[in-house]
C-alpha positions in Angstrom: -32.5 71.5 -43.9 -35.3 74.2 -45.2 -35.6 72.1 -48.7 -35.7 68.9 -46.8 -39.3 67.6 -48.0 -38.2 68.5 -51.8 -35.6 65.8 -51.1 -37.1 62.2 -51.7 -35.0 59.4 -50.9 -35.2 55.8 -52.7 -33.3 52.3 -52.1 -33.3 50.5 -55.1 -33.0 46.7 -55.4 -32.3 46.6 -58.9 -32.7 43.0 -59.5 -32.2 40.6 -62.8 -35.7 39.1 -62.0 -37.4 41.8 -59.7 -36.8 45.1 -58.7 -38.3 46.0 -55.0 -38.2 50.2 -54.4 -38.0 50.9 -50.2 -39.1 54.5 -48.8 -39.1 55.6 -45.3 -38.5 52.0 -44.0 -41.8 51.3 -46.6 -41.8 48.4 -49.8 -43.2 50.9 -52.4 -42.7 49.0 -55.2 -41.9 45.4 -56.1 -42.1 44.0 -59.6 -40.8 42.3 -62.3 -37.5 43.3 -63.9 -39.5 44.2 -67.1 -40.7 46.8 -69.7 -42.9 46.4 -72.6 -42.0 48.5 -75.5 -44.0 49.1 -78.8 -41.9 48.6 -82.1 -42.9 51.2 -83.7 -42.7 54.2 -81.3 -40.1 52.5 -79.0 -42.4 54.2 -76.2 -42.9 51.9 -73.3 -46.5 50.5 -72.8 -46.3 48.4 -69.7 -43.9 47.8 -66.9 -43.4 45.0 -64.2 -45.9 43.2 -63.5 -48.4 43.7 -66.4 -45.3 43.6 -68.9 -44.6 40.2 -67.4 -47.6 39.1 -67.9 -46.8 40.1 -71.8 -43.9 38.2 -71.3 -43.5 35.6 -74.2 -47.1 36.1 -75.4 -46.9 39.3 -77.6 -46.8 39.9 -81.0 -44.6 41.3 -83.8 -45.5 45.1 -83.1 -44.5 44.7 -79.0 -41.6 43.6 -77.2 -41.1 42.3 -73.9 -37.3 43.5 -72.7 -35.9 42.1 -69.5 -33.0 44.7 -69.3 -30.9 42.7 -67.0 -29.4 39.8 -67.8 -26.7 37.9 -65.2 -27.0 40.7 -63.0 -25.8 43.6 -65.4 -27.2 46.1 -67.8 -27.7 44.4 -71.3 -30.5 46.9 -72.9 -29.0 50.3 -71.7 -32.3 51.9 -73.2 -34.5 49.6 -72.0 -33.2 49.6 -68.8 -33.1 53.4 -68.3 -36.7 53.3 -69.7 -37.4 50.8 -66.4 -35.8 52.5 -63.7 -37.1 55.8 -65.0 -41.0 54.2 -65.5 -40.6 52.6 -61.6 -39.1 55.9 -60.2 -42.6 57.6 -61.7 -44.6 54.9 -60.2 -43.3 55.3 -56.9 -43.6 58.7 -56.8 -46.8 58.7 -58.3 -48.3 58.0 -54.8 -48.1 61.6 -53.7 -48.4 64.8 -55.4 -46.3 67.6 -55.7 -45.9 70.6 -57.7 -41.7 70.7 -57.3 -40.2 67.2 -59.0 -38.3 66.5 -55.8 -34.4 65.5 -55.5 -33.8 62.7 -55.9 -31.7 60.7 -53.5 -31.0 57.1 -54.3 -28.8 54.0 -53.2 -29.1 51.1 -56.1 -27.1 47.7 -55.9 -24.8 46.1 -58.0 -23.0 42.9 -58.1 -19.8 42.6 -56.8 -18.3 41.3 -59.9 -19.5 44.2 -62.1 -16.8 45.9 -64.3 -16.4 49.4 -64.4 -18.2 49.7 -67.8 -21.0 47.8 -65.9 -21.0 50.1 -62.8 -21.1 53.3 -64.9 -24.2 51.6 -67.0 -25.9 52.0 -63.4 -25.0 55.2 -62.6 -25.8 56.4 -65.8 -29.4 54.9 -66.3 -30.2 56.3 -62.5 -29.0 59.3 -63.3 -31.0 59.8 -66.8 -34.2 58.3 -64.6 -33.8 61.6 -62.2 -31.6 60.5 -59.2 -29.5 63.4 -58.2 -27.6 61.7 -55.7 -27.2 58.0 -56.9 -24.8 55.8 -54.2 -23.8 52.1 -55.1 -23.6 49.1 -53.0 -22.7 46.0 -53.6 -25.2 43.1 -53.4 -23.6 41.1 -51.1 -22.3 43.7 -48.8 -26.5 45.1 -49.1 -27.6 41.5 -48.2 -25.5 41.5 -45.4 -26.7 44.6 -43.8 -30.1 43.2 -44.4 -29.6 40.1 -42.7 -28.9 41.9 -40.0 -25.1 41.1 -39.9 -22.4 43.1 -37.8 -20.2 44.3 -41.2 -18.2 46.9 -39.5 -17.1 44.5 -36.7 -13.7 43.2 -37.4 -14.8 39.7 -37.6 -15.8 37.6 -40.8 -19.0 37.3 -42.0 -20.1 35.2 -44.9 -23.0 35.7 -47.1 -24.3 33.8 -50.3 -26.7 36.0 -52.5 -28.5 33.6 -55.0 -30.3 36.3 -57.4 -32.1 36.1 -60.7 -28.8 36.4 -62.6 -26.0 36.2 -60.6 -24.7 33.9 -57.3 -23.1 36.5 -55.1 -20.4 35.2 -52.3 -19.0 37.1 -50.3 -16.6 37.5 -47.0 -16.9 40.6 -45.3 -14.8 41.9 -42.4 -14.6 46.0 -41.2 -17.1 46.7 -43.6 -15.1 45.6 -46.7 -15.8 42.7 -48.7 -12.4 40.5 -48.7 -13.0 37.9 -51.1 -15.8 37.7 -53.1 -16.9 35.5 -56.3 -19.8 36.5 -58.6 -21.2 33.6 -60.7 -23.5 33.4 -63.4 -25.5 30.2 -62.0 -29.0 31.6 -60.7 -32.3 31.9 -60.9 -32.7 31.9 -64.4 -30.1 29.5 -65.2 -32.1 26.9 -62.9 -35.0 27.9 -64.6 -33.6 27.3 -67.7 -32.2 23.9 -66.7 -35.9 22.7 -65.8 -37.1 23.7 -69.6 -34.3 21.6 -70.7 -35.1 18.6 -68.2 -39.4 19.0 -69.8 -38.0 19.3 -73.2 -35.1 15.9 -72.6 -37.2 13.6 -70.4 -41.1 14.7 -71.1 -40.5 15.9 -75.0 -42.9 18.9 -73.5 -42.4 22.5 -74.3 -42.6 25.4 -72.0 -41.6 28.5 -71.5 -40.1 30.6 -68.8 -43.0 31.4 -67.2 -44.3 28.1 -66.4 -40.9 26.7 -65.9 -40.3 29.3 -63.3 -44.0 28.1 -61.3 -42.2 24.8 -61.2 -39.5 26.2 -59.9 -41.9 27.7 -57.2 -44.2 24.9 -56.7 -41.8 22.0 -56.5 -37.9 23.4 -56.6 -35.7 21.1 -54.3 -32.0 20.2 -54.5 -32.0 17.0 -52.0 -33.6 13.4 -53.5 -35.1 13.1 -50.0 -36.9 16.0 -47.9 -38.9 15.7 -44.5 -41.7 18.2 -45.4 -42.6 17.0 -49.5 -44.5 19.4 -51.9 -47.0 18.2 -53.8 -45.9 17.2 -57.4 -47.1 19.5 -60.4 -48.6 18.8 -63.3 -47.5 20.9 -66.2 -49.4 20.9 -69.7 -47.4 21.8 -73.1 -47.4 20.6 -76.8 -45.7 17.9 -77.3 -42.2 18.3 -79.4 -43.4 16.2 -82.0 -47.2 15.8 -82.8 -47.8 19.0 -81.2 -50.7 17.5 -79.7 -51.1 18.7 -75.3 -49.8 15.9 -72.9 -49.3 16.5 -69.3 -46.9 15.6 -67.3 -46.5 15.1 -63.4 -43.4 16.9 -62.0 -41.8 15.6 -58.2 -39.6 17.7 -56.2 -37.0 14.3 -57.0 -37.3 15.4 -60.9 -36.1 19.0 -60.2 -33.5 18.0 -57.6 -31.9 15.9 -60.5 -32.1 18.5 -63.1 -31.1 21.3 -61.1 -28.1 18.7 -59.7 -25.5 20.0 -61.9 -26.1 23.6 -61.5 -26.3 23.5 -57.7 -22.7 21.8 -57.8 -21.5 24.7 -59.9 -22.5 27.4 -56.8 -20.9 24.6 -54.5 -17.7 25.1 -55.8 -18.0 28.9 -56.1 -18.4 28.5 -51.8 -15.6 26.6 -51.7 -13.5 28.8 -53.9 -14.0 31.7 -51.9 -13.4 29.4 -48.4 -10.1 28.7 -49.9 -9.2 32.4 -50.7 -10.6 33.2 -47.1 -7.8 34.4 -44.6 -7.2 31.8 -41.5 -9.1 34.1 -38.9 -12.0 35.1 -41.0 -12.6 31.3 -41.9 -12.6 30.6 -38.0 -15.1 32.9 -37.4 -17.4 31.9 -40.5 -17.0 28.2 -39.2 -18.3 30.0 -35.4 -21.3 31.9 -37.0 -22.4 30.1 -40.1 -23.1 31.0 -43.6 -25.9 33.1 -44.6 -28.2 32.4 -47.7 -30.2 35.3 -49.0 -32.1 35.9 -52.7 -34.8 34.1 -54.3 -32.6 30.3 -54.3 -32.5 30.3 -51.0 -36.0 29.4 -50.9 -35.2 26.3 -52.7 -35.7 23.2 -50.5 -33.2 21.5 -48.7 -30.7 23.9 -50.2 -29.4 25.0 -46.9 -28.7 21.2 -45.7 -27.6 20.0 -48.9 -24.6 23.2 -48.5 -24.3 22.2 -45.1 -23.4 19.0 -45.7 -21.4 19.3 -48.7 -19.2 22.6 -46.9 -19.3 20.8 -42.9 -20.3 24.5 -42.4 -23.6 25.8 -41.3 -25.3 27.5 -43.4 -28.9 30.0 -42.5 -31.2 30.9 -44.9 -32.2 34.5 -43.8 -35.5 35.5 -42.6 -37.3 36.9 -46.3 -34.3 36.2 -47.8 -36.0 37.3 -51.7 -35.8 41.2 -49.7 -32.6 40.8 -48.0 -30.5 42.9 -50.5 -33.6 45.8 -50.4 -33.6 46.0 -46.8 -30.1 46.7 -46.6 -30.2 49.1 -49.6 -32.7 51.0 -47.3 -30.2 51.0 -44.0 -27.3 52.2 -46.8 -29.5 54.9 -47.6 -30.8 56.0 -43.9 -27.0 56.0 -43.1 -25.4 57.4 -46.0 -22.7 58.9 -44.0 -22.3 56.5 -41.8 -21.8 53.6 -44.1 -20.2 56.2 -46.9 -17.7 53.4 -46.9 -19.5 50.7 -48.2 -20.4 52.6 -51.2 -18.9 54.6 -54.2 
């Protein structure tokens, strides 16, 4: 292990909303899934963070690109322009004269195709990795939870992203049945513009819908703790002229109604595919919630109650998927399995 130091190794949480970078046990980078790109170079001018801040305020000569959409690759440039800008940042933080090797594990969801798979692989690989392992999301979340996956009993463990609703069973390290649906983050989001737009005739845009999300997101009419209800600002669809409009957690449990049933039934779809032991044992230990929507209140009664199965939101369940990227990556041979 002479060379060791010229080896840096990187987990990578490549996320539809946010992409979180863990070294040595250490968060050295979270941000937005997003580049800013000028139009007439096609050089990128801002990442993350400060491109998100761009986000649906620039003008003709600059482009805001969120490169993932449900989950997958949709801008292959843009995407490799990302990764490639992110890898720099991190690395940034120490100096070195040799452009260490790099070693990387990056998740992918469990529905991805191989085209979609081979997008990854690629992008990483144009972006510097030298050693570039996938996991899947679910089977990362898992290991992040803290969840025994090589055991041979059944674990269960819903990942609700940015773009994608990952459910999985996983027994001897291997996921058994799994169901990847495109009801998430930004499909709630998007349902909550569409509520504004129906009921208030106000106009907003991703951003803001997505505070609301934040500020007042629920799925059950009737919660013990209540958030306080937000007043959003916009331009009227007709005159144009600014109304506000006061926003309860009952509004966004209505709007969001629909959606939430739609990740119901991808739970019980998989329940139903779920071998007769492995179901017993889920029913023993629960179901684990990890991924921005779990944070959504009342989300982990209102499954419980619809499935008669407990279900656990994990401890910082928005990381989940990063931490067990990292643990992959610590144990590359050990969990060599889990990965391809």
């Amino acid at each position: 292990m002479g060379f060791h130091f010229l080896t840096q190794e990187l987990a990578i949480d490549l996320g539809t909303a946010n992409t979180v970078i863990f070294q040595n046990d250490q968060i050295i980078l979270d941000e937005p899934s997003i580049v800013a790109i000028d139009n007439s170079s096609g050089k990128p001018i801002a990442l993350g963070q400060q491109a998100k801040m761009m986000h649906e305020r620039e003008h003709p000569g600059i482009r805001t690109i969120r490169p993932l959409r449900d989950g997958v690759i949709a801008d292959f440039n843009a995407a490799e322009m990302m990764i490639r800008g992110f890898i720099k940042q991190a690395n940034s933080k120490r100096s070195s004269i040799f452009t260490p090797n790099l070693k990387i594990v990056i998740g992918i969801p469990s529905g991805s195709t191989e085209v979609e798979i081979r997008a990854v692989r690629d992008s990483t690989e144009h972006a510097g990795g030298r050693d570039v392992f996938l996991i899947y999301e679910p089977m990362a979340a898992a290991l992040g939870i803290g969840l025994e996956v090589e055991k041979p009993k059944g674990s269960m463990v819903v990942d609700i992203g940015g773009g994608t609703t990952e459910i999985a069973v996983i027994s001897l390290g291997g996921i058994v049945v799994q169901n990847s649906i495109r009801v998430a983050g930004d499909v709630l989001t998007s349902d909550i513009q569409y509520y504004l737009k129906q009921q208030h005739n106000i106009k907003v845009g991703e951003i803001t819908a997505e505070k609301i999300k934040i500020a007042v997101g629920a799925v059950l009419p009737e919660l013990d703790v209540e958030p306080e209800p937000y007043v959003v600002r916009g331009p009227n669809l007709m005159t144009a002229h600014p109304i506000e409009a006061t926003i309860t957690y009952q509004d966004i449990s209505h709007c969001l109604d629909k959606s939430i049933a739609k990740i119901e039934s991808g739970i019980l779809h998989v329940l139903e595919q779920t071998p007769p032991e492995l179901y017993a044992d889920i029913v023993e230990n629960g179901i684990f919630l990890s991924g921005g929507g779990a944070l959504l209140r009342g989300l982990d009664k209102r499954l419980s109650d619809k499935v008669n199965i407990p279900f656990h939101v994990a401890e910082d369940p928005l990381r989940a998927v990063a931490r067990g990227t990292c643990m992959a990556l610590k144990n590359t041979d050990r969990y060599q399995f889990l990965m391809r």
